[in-house]
NUGUFI-867284 format. One record per residue (C-alpha): y, x, z. Coordinates in steps of 0.25 Angstrom, whole numbers. Example, Ala and Ser with C-alpha at 12.3 -4.5 7.8 and 13.67 -1.06 7.14 Angstrom:
<pases>
> -18 | 49 | 31
> -4 | 55 | 29
</pases>
This chain:
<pases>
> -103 | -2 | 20
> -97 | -2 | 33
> -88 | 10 | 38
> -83 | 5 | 52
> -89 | -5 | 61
> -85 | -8 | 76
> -89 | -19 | 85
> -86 | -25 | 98
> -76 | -15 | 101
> -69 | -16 | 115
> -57 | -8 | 120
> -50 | -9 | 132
> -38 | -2 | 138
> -38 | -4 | 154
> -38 | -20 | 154
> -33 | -23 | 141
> -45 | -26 | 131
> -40 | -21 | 117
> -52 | -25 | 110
> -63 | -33 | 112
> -76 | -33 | 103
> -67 | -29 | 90
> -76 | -27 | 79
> -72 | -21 | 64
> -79 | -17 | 52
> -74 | -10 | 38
> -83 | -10 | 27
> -82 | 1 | 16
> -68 | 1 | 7
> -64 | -12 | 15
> -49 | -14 | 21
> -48 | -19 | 34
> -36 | -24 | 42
> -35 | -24 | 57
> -24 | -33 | 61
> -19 | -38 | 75
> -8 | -39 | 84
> -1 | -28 | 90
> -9 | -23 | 103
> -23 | -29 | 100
> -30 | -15 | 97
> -31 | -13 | 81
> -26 | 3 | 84
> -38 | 3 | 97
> -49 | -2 | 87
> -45 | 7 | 76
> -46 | 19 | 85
> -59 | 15 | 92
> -65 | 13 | 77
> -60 | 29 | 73
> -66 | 34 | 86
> -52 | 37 | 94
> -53 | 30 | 105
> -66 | 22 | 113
> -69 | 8 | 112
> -74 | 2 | 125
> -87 | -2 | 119
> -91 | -7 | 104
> -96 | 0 | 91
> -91 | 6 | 80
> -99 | 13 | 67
> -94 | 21 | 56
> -101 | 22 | 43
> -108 | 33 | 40
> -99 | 45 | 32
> -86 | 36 | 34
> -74 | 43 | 37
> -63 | 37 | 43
> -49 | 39 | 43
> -38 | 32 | 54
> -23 | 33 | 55
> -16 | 27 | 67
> -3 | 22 | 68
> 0 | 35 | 77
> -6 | 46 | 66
> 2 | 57 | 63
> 0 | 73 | 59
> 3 | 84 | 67
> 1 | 97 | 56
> 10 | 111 | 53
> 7 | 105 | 38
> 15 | 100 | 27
> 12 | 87 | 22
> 5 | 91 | 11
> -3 | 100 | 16
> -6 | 89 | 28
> -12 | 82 | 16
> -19 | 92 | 10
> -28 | 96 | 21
> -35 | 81 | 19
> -41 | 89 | 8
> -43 | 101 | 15
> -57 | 103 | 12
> -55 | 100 | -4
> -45 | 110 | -5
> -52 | 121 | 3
> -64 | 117 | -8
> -55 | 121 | -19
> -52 | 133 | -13
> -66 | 136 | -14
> -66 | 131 | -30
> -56 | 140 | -32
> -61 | 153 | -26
> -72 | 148 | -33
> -66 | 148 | -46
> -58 | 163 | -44
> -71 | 169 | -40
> -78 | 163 | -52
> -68 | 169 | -63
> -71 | 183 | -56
> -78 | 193 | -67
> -88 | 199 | -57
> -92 | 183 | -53
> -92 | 178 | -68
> -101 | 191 | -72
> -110 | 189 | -60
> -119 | 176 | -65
> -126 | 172 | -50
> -113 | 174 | -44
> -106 | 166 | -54
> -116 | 155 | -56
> -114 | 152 | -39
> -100 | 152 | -40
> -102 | 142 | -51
> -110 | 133 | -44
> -103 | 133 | -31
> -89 | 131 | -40
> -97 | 120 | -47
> -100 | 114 | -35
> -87 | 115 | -25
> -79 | 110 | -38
> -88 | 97 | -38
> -86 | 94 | -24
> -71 | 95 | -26
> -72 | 86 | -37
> -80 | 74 | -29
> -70 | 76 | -17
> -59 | 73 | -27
> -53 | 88 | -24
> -44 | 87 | -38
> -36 | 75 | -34
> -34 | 81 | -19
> -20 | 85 | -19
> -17 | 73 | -28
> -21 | 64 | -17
> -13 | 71 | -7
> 0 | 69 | -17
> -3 | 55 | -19
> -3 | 52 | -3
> 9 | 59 | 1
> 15 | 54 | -8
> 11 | 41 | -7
> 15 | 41 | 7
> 27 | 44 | 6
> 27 | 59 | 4
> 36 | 63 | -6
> 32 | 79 | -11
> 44 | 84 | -7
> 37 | 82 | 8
> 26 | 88 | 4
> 29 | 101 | 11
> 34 | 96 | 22
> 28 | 100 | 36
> 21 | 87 | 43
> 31 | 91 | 57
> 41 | 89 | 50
> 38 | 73 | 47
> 40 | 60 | 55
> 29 | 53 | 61
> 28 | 44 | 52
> 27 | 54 | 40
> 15 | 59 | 49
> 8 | 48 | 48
> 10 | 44 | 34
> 5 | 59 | 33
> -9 | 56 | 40
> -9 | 44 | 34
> -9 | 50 | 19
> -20 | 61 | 26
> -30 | 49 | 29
> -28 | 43 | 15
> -31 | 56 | 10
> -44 | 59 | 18
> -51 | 45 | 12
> -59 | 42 | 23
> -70 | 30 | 21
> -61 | 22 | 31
> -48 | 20 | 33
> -41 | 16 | 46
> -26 | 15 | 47
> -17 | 11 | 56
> -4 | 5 | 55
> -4 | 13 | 43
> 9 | 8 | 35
> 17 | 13 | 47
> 28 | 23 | 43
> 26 | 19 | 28
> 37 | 13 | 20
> 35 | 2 | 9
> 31 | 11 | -4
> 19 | 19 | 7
> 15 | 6 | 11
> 11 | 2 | -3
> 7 | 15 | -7
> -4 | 16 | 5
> -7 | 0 | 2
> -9 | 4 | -12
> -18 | 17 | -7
> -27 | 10 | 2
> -32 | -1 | -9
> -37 | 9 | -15
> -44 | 17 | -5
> -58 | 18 | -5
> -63 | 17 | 10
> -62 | 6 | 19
> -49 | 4 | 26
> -47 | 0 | 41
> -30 | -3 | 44
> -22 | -10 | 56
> -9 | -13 | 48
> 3 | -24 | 50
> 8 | -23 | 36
> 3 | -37 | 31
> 5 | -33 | 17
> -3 | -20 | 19
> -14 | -27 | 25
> -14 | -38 | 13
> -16 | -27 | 1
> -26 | -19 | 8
> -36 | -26 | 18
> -48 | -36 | 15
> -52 | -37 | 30
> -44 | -40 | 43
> -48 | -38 | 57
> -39 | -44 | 66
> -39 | -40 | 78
> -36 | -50 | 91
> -39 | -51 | 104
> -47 | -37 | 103
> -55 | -45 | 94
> -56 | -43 | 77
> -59 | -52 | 67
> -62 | -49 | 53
> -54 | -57 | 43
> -57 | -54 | 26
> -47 | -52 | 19
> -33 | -47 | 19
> -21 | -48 | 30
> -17 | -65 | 23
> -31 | -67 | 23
> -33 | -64 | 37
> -21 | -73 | 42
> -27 | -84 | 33
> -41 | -82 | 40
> -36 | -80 | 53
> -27 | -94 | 51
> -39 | -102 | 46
> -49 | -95 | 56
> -37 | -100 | 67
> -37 | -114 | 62
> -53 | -115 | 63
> -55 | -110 | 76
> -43 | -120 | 81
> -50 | -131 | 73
> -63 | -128 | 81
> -58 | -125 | 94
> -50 | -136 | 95
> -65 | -147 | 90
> -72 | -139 | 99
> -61 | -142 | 113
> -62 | -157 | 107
> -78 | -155 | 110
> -78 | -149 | 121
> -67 | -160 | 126
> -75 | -170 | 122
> -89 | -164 | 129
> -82 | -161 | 143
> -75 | -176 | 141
> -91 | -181 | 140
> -96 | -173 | 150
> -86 | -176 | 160
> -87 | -191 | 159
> -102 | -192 | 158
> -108 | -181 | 166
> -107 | -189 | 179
> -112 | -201 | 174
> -130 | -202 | 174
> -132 | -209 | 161
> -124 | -197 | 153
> -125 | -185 | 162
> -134 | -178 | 153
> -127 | -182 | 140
> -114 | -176 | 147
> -122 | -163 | 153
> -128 | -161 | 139
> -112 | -162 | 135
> -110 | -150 | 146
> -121 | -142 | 141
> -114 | -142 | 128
> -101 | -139 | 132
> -108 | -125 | 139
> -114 | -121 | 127
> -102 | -122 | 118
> -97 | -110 | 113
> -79 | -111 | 115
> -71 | -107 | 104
> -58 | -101 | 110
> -46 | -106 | 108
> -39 | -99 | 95
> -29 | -91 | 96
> -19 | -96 | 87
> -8 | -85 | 89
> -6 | -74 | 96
> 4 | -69 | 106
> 17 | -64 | 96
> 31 | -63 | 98
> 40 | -75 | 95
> 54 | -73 | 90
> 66 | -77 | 80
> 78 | -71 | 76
> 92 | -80 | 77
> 105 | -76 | 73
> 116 | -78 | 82
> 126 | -82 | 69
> 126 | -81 | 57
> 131 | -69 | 49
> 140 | -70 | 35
> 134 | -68 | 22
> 137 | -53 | 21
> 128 | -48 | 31
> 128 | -33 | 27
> 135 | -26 | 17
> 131 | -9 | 14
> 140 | -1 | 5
> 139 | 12 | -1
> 131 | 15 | 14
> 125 | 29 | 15
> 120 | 36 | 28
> 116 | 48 | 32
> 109 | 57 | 43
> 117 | 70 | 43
> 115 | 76 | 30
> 105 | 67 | 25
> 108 | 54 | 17
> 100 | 43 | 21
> 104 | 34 | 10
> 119 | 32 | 3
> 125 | 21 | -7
> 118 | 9 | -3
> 124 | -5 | -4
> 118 | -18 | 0
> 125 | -32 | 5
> 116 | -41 | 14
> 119 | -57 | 16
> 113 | -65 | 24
> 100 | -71 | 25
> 95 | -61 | 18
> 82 | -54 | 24
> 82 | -38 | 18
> 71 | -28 | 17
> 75 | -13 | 15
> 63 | -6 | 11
> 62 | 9 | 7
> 55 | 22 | 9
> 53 | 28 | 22
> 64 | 36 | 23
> 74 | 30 | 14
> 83 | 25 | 24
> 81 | 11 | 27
> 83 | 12 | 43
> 95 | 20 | 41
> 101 | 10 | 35
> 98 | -2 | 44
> 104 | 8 | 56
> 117 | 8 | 46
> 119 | -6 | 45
> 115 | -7 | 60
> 126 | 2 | 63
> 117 | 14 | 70
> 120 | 24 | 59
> 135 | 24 | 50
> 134 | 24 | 36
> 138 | 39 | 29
> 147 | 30 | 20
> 147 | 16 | 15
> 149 | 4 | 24
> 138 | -5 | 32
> 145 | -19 | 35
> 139 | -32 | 42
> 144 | -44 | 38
> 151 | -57 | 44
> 145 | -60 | 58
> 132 | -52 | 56
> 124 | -49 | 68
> 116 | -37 | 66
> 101 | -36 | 72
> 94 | -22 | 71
> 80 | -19 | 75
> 76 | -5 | 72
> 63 | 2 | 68
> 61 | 10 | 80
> 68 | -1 | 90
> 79 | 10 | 94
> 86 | 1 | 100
> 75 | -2 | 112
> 76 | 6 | 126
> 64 | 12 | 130
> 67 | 13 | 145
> 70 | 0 | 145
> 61 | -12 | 147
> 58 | -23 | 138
> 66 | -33 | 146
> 78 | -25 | 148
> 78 | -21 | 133
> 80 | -35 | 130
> 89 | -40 | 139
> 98 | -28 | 140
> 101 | -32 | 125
> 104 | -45 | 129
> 109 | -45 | 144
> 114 | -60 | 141
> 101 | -65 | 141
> 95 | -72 | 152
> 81 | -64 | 158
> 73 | -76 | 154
> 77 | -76 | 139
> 74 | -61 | 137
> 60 | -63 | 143
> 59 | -74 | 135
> 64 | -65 | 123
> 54 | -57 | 125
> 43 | -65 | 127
> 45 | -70 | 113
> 42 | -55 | 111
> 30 | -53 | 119
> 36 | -47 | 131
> 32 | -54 | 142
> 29 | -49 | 157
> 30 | -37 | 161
> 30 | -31 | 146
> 47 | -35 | 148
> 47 | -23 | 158
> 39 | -14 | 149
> 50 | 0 | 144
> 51 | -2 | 130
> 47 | 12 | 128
> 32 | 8 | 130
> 32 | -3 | 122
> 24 | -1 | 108
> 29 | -4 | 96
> 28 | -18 | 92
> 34 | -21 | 107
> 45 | -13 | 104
> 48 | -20 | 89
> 47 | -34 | 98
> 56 | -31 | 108
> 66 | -26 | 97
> 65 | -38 | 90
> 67 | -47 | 104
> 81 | -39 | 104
> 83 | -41 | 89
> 81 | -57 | 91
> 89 | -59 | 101
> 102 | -52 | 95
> 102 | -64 | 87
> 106 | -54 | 74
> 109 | -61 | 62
> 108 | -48 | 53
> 93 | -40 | 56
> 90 | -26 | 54
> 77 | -24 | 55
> 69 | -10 | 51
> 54 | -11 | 53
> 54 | -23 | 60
> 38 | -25 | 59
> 35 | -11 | 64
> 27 | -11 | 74
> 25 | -27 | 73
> 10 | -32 | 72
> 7 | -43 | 61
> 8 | -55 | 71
> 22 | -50 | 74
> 27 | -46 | 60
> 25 | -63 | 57
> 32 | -67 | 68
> 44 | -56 | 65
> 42 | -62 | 50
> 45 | -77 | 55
> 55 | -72 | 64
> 64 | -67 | 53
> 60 | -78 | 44
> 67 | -87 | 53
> 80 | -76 | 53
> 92 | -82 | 48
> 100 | -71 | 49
> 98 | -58 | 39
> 89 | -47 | 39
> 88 | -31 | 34
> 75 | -25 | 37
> 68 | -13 | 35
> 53 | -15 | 34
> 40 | -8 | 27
> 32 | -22 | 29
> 29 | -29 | 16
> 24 | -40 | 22
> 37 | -42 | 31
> 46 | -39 | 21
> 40 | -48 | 11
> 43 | -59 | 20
> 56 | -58 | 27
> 65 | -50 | 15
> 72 | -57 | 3
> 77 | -45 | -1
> 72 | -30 | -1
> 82 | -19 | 0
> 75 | -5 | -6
> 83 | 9 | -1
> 78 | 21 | -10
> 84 | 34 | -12
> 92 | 27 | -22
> 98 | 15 | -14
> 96 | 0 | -10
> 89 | -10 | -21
> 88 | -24 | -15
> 78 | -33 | -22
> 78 | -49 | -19
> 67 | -54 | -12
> 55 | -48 | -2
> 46 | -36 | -4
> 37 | -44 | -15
> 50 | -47 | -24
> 53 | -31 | -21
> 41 | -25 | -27
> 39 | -35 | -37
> 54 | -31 | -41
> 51 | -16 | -41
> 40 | -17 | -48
> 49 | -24 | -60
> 57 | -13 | -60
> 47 | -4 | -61
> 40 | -10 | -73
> 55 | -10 | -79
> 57 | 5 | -77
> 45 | 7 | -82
> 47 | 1 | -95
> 59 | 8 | -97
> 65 | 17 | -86
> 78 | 17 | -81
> 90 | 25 | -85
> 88 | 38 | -77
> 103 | 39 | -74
> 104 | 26 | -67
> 104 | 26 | -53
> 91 | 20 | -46
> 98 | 10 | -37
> 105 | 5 | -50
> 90 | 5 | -57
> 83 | -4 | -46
> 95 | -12 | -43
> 93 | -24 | -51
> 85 | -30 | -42
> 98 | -30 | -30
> 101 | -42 | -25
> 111 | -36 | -17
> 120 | -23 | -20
> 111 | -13 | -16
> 108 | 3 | -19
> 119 | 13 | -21
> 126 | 7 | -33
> 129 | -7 | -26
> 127 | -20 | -32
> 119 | -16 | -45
> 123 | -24 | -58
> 111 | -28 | -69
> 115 | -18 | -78
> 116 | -7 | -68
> 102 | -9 | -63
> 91 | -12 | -72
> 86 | -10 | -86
> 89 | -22 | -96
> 73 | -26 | -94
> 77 | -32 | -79
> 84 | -44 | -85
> 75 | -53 | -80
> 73 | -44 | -66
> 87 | -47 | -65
> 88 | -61 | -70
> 78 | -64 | -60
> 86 | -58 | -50
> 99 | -64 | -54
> 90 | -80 | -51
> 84 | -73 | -37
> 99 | -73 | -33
> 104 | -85 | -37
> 94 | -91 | -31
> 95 | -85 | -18
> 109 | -88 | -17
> 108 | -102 | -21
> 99 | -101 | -10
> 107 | -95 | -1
> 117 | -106 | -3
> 109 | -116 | -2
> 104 | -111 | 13
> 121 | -110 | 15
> 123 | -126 | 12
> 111 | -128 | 20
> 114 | -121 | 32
> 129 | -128 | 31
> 125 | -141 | 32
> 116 | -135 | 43
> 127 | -129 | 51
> 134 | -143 | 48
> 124 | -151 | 54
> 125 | -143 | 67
> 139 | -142 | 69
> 141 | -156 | 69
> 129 | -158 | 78
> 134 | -146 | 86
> 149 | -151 | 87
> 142 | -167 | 92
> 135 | -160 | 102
> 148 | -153 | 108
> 155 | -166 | 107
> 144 | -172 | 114
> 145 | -161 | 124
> 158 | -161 | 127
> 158 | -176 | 132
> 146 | -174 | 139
> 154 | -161 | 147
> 166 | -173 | 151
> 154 | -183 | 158
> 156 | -183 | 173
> 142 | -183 | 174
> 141 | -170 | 168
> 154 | -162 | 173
> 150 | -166 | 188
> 135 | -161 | 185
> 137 | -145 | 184
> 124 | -140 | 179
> 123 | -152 | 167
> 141 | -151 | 164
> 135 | -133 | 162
> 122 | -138 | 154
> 133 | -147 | 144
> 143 | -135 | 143
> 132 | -125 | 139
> 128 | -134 | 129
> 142 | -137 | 125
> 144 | -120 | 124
> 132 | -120 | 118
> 135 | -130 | 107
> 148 | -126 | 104
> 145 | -111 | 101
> 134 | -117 | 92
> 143 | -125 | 86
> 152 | -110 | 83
> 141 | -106 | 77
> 136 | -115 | 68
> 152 | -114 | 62
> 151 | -100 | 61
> 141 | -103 | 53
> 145 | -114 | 44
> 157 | -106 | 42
> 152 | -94 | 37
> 142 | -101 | 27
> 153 | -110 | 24
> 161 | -96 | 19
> 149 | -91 | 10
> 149 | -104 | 1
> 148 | -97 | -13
</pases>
């Protein structure tokens, strides 16, 4: 059965089409994704498919009885409630009927009632019948439902009775959000809807909507999300969709075939169409093969043309270098705690960071996790313990809310007054690579939308040329097509990174090694998020099997799987940590490490005889150079005698570098 429809729907705003002939439909129970680029009108069409704003022309049809529920990205609740009772009033109807039952049931256990046979007999059959339909709408397992929601979103009982003015907005909208679960509606449209959800909320809502029993409509750039829940994709491009079967891979290996296809055949039919006009051209002219070349033309007016495919669209284009290298000791935390007045944010945590290494820090909302990225970046001072960067480290910082941009500033001059030794060309260029071109560099930042701002903050982080990255929720407001270029930027990072970040997906592929803060400290576990779970879920199958003493300390039950000293205790030892039943968790480890650092080492020989290679090239070059600086022919010629001493310049500070280097990896040799 169908449950939404809508065809050839066109929206315009002024000038700019949005969409153009956009069709969509959602069959019963089914899942579908709509994906695109940010800008190309998923939010437009979901709101003119729910009736909030017009389309310019096209048709939509509901099924008949099909309720439908919608959450924007911008859904929030304004109520003089608590949150319970905010929840509650979903059911508002149900518990008004078991007032009724109840009334019911005091007026049925009165003497004069009981002795009263007609009277009785009525009150009977009405109690009979209200009690049924509380039982077919599921009335017993009301409040059960409301407890399960809260608290799978986060909600913790103690919050319960907390008034909603009194939460943050994005509280508010994990509030609406558990509201439209609640309400069941036969379809489902959400928006955006792992925004303000931490790690554990995400899976629990993934876990939720797999078993929900309508269909389900949702616009999402959590890759992983979109894996485990859709069996359709709409993509939307172009103010055009097209329906892929399938999940989020799926669509990408469709799309990719569908590309390749469509290449092969446009590029056979431009050779027929080459050959045809080559025929006609030489032979129309000519009496014995005019018609033979008219018939030719004829052709050629009926064909239909396939377009020329588009093979990618427009996208930023960046990379990350690092002006020198740092040390092998890139950060070191001990004993750190910080707090806001008298409220402790966190306290004991340790945890040493080398080089290379690519950190996640995961935890709940809440929790801490920027806090202590603004520690190590210097913007707030540790309560006690001591934050310290190593030897030569360079730190880059891109915050979640991009504090550090000026709204009254424009694009241009937010750039360039970062980096005032920069010539006007390379900034345009810069942000050009960013999608600024025109007149958007003249645009204030403060009217630029989200993802424009994360892009501009990442131009500024690019050029710092940081060889140590902070980076909390650097996918934020990023679409898919700009996540993977982000992805391939970082691939190609030398230097060493400490990101915060509720995206599976991205955290899966950039981290080899996943630092968890809880109430109870920092665990590391080796590896990316996969290796994490699967890790978690070894300890929970061991607790399961025989619990852990009740006097040891949390971080010191979990630590066995540090790579690193981490959590309020330090560097954990095997005994500390686990029960005896971990051996071979630990064994395991104890081969993961030597491993890496025979790794490591062997990347540290190979990058010497690297650094080797171009410090004797280097060092030829500037000999060369230098006698080509003594040649009359180029002392006496100004402009070529300033070309060969920039080059000379040039080659010799390269030439620093490469032995700074060299002799810091020279240094680390085990």
């Amino acid at each position: 059965m169908i449950v939404l429809s809508a065809s050839q729907i066109y929206k315009s705003y002024g000038t700019d089409p949005i969409l153009q002939g956009a069709v969509i439909t959602v069959q019963d129970k089914e899942r579908v994704g709509l994906i695109g680029v940010n800008g190309a009108g998923k939010s437009t069409l979901l709101k003119i498919l729910i009736g909030e704003i017009p389309a310019d022309s096209g048709e939509i049809h509901l099924g008949k009885n099909v309720r439908v529920g919608y959450m924007s990205q911008q859904t929030s609740i304004q109520s003089d409630k608590t949150v319970y009772e905010e929840m509650r009033s979903v059911f508002s109807d149900l518990f008004q009927l078991e007032k009724r039952i109840r009334r019911l049931e005091v007026r049925m256990s009165e003497p004069t009632v009981y002795e009263n046979e007609n009277l009785y007999q009525s009150l009977t059959d009405e109690y009979h019948s209200l009690t049924e339909e509380f039982e077919n709408k599921q009335g017993y397992a009301a409040e059960a439902k409301v407890r399960s929601i809260l608290s799978g979103l986060d909600f913790p009982e103690p919050f319960w009775q907390q008034p909603i003015q009194s939460l943050s907005g994005g509280q508010k909208t994990r509030l609406a959000l558990g509201k439209l679960l609640l309400s069941q509606p036969e379809l489902l449209i959400l928006d955006e809807p792992t925004n303000y959800l931490d790690l554990s909320t995400v899976t629990w809502l993934e876990e939720y909507l797999k078993n929900y029993q309508g269909a389900l409509l949702l616009v999402s750039h959590d890759r992983y999300f979109l894996d485990a829940l859709v069996n359709v994709v709409y993509e939307l491009e172009h103010g055009k969709t097209k329906r892929y079967t399938g999940n989020y891979s799926k669509f990408l290996e469709q799309k990719a075939a569908d590309l390749a296809s469509l290449s092969k055949q446009f590029e056979q039919q431009q050779a027929e169409i080459a050959r045809l006009e080559d025929f006609v051209q030489r032979n129309i002219a000519r009496a014995t093969t005019s018609k033979r070349a008219q018939s030719r033309r004829k052709l050629l007016d009926k064909m239909e043309r396939i377009e020329k495919p588009i093979t990618s669209q427009e996208q930023a284009s960046f990379s990350f270098t690092v002006e020198r290298p740092s040390g092998r000791d890139v950060l070191s935390i001990e004993n750190l705690s910080v707090a806001y007045g008298d409220k402790s944010l966190f306290s004991g945590l340790n945890l040493q960071i080398s080089r290379g290494e690519r950190v996640a820090l995961i935890g709940p909302n809440g929790i801490g996790k920027s806090s202590l990225l603004k520690t190590v970046a210097g913007v707030l001072h540790p309560t006690t313990g001591s934050v310290r960067l190593g030897m030569h480290v360079k730190l880059g910082y891109y915050t979640q809310e991009q504090e550090d941009l000026t709204g009254s500033k424009s694009v241009l001059n937010e750039l360039w007054d970062a980096f005032p030794r920069l010539d006007h060309t390379r900034i345009r260029t810069v942000l050009g690579n960013f999608l600024f071109s025109g007149d958007d560099v003249m645009k204030p930042v403060a009217s630029l939308s989200g993802g424009e701002r994360s892009r501009l903050a990442l131009a500024k982080l690019m050029l710092m040329q940081a060889n140590f990255m902070l980076l909390d929720e650097p996918t934020n407001h990023l679409d898919l097509l700009s996540k993977e270029v982000l992805e391939a930027a970082l691939d190609d990072y030398t230097g060493t990174l400490l990101f915060i970040s509720h995206d599976r997906y991205f955290i899966n592929r950039i981290a080899n090694r996943v630092i968890e803060l809880t109430p109870d400290g920092l665990t590391s576990y080796l590896g990316n998020y996969d290796d994490y779970l699967e890790k978690k879920l070894a300890l929970a199958a061991v607790e399961t099997v025989e619990p852990p003493d009740r006097h040891t300390p949390k971080a010191q039950q979990s630590g066995g799987l540090t790579s690193q000293p981490a959590g309020r205790s330090g560097a954990l030892t095997p005994a500390d940590s686990v029960p005896s039943a971990l051996s071979k968790e630990e064994r395991e480890l104890k081969r993961q490490e030597e491993r890496q650092r025979k790794r490591e080492e062997r990347k540290r020989l190979e990058r010497i005889a690297f650094l080797e290679q171009q410090i004797e090239r280097t060092e030829s070059e500037i000999v060369s150079l230098e006698a080509e600086l003594c040649l009359p022919e180029v002392f006496n010629d100004p402009d070529l005698s300033r070309q060969k001493n920039q080059a000379y310049l040039t080659a010799k500070e390269r030439l620093e570098q490469w032995y700074a280097e060299w002799e810091i990896l020279q240094q680390e040799s085990p």
